[in-house]
N, C-alpha and C positions, 0 to 999 in steps of 0.2 A: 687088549688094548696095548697102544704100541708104546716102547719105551720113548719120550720126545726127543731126549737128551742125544746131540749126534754119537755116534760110535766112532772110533774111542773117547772115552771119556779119563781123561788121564786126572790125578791128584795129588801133587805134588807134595812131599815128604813138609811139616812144617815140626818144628819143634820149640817151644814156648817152655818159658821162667814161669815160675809158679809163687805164689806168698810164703811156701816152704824153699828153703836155700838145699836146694841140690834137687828139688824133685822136678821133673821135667812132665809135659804135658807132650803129647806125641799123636800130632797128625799120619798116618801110615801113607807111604809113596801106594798108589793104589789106580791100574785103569783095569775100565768096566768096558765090555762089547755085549752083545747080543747072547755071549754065552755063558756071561756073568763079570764075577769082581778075583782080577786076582790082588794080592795085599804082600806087600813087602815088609816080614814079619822082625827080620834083625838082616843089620848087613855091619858085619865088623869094622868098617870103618867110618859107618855113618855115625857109631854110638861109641866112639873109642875116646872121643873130649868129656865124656860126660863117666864113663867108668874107669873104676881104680884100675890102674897099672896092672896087665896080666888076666883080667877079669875072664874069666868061663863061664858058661851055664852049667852046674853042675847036676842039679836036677830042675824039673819041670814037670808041673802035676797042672791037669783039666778039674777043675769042678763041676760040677753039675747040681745048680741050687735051682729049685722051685721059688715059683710067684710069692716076695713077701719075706724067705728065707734072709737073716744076715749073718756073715760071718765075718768075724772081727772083732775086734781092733789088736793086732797084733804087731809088735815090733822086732824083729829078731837082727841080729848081727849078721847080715847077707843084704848085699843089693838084689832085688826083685825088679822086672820087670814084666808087667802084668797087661792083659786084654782080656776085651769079652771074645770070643768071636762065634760066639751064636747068642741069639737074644739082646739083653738092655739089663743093664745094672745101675746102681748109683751109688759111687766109691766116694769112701771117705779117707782124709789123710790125715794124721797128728804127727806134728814133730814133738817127739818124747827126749830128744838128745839131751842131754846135760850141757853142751858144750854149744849147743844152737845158737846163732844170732835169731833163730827166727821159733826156738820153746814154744812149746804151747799154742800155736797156730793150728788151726783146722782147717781144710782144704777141699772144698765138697764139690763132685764133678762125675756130671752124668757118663756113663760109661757106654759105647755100643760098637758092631766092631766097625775095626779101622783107627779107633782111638786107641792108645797107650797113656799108662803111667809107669816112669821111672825112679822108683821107690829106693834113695840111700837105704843102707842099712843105718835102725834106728828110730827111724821111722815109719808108724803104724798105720795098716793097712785095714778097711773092713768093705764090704760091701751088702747093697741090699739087692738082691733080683729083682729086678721090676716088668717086664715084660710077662705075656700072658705066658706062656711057654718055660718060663725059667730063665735062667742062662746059662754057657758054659764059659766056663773064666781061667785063663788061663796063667798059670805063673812061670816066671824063670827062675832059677836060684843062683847066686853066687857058690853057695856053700847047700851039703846034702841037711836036711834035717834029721835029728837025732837027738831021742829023748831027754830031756833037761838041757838041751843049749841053750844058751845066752841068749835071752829077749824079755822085752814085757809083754801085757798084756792089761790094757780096761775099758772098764764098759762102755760099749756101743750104744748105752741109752743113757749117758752122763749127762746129765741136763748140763751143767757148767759146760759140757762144749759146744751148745749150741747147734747141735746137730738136727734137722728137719728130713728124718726119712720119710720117703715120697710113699710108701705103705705103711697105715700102724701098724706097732708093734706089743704084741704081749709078751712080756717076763718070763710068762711062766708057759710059755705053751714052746717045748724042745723042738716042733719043725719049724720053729720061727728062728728061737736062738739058744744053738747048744746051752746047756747047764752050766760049764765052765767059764764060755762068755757071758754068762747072765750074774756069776759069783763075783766075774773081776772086778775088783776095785776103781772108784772112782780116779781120772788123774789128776784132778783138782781138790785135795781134799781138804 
């Protein structure tokens, strides 16, 4: 069956405010022909009003989570800037900052590719695979990670925050959600 849509199909870069103060929501500039999707992943001066002064990627690591899998809720001192781009997630976001107008806010938004979030450092990141296949999720980093830097970390099954993952979830069962995430601390306590 034929694709209906004419060729090209072009998708214009949009990028949207979010209920957390500094995390952006990110449509990816993106045309599709006959031979598929190309995706315009970062371009230094589309994201330069939205990053600190000097900003790099310093590292960048692929996941690769199974159906159901969460990983999260972490916060660390580095902007991120994250996508799926294979499969369907459902990303969740807490602003943890101390200094936030916008504390304590949860920000819950399906993930698949072509979509971006633009993650201050500070604020915490998790997500759930949802797709049959898994997903693979891609991070950027400000800064390299290195054992005991500067972050938090709590639980992705915090009832106070209101969070509706689209697969249940068992506590106890480690391909669902590491040990360490399942130990963290509530952020409402």
């Amino acid at each position: 069956m034929s694709d209906p849509r004419p060729f090209p199909h072009l998708v214009d870069l949009r990028i949207s405010d979010t209920a957390i103060d500094g995390v952006h929501l990110i449509t990816q500039k993106q045309i599709t022909d006959g031979r598929g999707t190309i995706r315009e992943f970062f371009r230094t001066s589309t994201y330069s009003g939205m990053l600190p002064a000097g900003c790099t990627w310093e590292q960048i690591n692929v996941t690769q989570t199974h159906k159901g899998a969460i990983r999260g809720l972490h916060g660390e001192a580095m902007v991120k800037l994250i996508a799926c781009i294979s499969g369907e997630a459902f990303g969740v976001y807490l602003d943890a900052r101390d200094d936030s107008p916008t504390r304590g806010t949860v920000l819950q938004v399906p993930l698949r590719p072509g979509t971006q979030v633009l993650v201050p450092a500070g604020v915490c990141n998790a997500f759930q695979a949802t797709s049959d296949d898994g997903c693979e999720y891609l991070y950027c980093f400000t800064s390299e990670w290195t054992p005991g830097m500067v972050g938090v970390a709590y639980s992705p099954l915090d009832a106070a925050l209101g969070v509706e993952w689209p697969i249940p979830v068992d506590m106890t069962d480690t391909d669902q959600v590491s040990a360490k995430d399942a130990a963290a601390p509530p952020f409402f306590s």
